[in-house]
C-alpha positions as CSV (number, residue, x, y, z in Angstrom):
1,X,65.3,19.8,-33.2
2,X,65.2,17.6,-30.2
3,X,65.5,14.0,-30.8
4,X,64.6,11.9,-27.5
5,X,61.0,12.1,-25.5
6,X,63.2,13.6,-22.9
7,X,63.8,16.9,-24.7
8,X,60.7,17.0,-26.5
9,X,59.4,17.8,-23.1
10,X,62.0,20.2,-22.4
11,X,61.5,21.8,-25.1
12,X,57.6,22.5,-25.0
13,X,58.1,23.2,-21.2
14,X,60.4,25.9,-22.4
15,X,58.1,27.3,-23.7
16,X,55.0,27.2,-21.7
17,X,57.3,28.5,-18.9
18,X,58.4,31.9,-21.4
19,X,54.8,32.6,-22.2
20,X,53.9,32.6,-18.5
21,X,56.8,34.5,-17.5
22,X,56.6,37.4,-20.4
23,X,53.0,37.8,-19.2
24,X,54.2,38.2,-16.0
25,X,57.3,40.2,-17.0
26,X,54.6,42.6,-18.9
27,X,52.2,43.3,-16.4
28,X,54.8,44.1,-13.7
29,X,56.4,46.7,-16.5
30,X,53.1,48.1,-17.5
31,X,52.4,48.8,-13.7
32,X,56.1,50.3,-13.4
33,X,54.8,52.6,-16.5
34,X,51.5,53.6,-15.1
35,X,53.5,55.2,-12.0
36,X,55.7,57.0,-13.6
37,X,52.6,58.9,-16.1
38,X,50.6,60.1,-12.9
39,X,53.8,61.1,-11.9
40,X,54.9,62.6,-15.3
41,X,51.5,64.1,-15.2
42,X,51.8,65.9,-11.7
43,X,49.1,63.9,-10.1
44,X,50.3,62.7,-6.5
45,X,46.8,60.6,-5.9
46,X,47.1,58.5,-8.8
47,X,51.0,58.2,-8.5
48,X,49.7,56.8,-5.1
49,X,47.2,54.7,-6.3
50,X,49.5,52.8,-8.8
51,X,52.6,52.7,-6.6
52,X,50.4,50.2,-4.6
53,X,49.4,48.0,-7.6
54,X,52.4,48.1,-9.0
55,X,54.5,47.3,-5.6
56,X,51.8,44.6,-5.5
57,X,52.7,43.5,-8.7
58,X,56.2,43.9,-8.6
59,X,56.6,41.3,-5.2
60,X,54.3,38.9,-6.7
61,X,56.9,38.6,-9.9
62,X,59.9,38.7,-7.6
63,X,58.2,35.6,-5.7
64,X,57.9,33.7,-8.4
65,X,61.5,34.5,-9.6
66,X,60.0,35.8,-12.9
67,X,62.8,39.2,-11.8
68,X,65.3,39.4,-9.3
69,X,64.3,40.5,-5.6
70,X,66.6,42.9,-5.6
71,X,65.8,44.4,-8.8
72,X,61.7,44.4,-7.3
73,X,62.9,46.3,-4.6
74,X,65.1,48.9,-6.5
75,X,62.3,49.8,-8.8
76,X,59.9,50.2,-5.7
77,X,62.4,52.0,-3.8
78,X,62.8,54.6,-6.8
79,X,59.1,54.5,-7.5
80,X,58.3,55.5,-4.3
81,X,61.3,58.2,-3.9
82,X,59.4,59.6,-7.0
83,X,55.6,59.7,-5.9
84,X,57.1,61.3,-2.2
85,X,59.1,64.0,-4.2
86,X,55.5,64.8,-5.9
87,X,54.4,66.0,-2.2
């Protein structure tokens, strides 16, 4: 357990900062997930329609360094490949 006033703080920061950030983390993977069922499910208009949220999603978590930029831009790039190939 932490001892001084110093990591007290820490330590409830810590953990204000992983509940934000698993929220965050969630929403972005539940957007990821609603792509790839309309896509699963043969529907290019929907796949459309949820590529946008979840790009939208996916930047605003890579801004605030919640995931990597680079791993925001994979899963778009992928997403996107996916929804194309649907015609």
């Amino acid at each position: 357990m932490a001892n001084s006033k110093q990591t007290i703080k820490r330590a409830k920061q810590n953990v204000a900062t992983y509940k934000l950030k698993h929220a965050q983390r969630s929403m972005a993977r539940t957007a990821v997930k609603a792509v790839r069922a309309s896509i699963d499910a043969n529907d290019p208009v929907k796949a459309k329609e949820a590529l946008l949220k979840a790009e939208k999603i996916l930047d605003s978590t890579a801004s605030k360094k919640v995931i990597h930029k680079n791993a925001a831009a994979r899963y778009k790039s992928r997403l996107n490949k996916a929804v194309k190939a649907l015609g």
